[in-house]
C-alpha positions as CSV (number, residue, x, y, z in Angstrom):
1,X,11.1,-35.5,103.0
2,X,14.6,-35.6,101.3
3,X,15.2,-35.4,97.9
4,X,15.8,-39.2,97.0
5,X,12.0,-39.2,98.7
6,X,10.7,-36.4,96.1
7,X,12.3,-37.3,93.0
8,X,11.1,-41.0,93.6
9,X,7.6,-39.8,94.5
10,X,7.8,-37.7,91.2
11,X,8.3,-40.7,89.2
12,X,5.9,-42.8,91.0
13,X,2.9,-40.0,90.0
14,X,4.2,-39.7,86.2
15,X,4.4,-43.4,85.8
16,X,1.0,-44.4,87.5
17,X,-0.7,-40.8,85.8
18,X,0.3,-42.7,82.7
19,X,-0.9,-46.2,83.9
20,X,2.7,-47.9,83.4
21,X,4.3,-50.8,85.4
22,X,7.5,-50.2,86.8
23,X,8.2,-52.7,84.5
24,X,7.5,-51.3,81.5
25,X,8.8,-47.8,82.2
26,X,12.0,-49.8,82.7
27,X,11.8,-51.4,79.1
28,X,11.1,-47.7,77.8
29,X,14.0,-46.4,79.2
30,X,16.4,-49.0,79.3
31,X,17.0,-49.5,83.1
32,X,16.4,-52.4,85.4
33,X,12.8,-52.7,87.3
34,X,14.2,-53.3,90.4
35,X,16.2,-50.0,89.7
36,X,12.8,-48.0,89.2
37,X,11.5,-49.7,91.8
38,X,14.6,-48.2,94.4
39,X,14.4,-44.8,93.2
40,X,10.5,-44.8,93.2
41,X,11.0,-46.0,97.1
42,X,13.7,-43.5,98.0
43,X,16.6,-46.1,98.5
44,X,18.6,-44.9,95.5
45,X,21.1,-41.6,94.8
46,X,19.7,-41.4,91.0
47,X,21.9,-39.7,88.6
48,X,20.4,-36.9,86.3
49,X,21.4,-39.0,83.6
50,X,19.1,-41.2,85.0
51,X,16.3,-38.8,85.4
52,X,16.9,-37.6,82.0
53,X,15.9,-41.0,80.4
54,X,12.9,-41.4,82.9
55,X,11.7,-38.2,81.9
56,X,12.0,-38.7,78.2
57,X,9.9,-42.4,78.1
58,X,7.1,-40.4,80.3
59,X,7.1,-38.0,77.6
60,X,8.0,-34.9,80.2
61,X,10.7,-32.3,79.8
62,X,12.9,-32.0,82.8
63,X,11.2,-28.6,83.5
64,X,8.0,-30.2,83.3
65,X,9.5,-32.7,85.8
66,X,11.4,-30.5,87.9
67,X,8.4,-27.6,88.0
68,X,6.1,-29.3,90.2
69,X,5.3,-28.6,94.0
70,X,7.1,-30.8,95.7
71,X,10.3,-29.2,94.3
72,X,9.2,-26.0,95.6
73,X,10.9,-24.2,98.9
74,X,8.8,-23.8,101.8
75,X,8.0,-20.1,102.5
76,X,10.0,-19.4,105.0
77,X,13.2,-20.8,103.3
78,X,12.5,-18.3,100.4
79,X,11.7,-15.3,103.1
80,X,14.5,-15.9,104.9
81,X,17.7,-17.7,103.4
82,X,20.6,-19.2,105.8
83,X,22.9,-16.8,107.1
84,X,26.5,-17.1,107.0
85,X,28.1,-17.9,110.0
86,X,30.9,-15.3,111.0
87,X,34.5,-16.2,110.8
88,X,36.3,-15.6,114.4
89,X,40.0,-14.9,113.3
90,X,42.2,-16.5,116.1
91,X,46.0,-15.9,115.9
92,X,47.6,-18.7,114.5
93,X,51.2,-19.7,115.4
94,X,52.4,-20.6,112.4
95,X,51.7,-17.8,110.3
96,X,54.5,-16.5,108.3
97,X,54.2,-13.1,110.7
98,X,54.7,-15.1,113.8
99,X,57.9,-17.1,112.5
100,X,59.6,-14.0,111.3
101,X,59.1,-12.5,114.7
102,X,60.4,-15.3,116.6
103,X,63.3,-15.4,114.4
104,X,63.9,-11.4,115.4
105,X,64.8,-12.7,118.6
């Protein structure tokens, strides 16, 4: 699940826990229903501007929101975090050594 996916699943629980039409969480926090509706489906990049307002007509502080476990990493993501990939230094011809030593001559 991507993010767009959990943030608009997050919203989806708050609103219906709360027993609110898209509708009328739109009214409460001044965006469009068919807006709500987007971001509740996963089709929208939602600002945290955006999310702010949501979170503020469901009555839920954006740690409330944001502390939930969807929003958690998976074990092994925690256990083991990505490792950098090595950089391969190749000799590049138009370094500022490699001009002066052509110009030697």
């Amino acid at each position: 699940m991507n993010i767009k996916d959990t943030i608009g699943a997050r919203i989806r629980e708050l609103r219906k826990a709360q027993k609110l039409s898209q509708e009328y969480l739109a009214f409460l926090c001044d965006l469009d229903r068919t807006y709500i509706g987007s971001v509740e489906n996963g089709k929208r990049n939602i600002s945290i501007e955006n999310i702010e307002k949501i979170a503020r007509a469901l009555n839920i502080s954006l740690r409330d929101f944001f502390d939930h476990e969807s929003f958690a990493l998976s074990e092994n993501t925690k256990s083991n975090p990505p490792q950098s990939t090595p950089r391969v230094q190749t000799p590049d011809r138009n370094s500022h050594t490699a001009r002066r030593r052509t110009r030697k001559k």
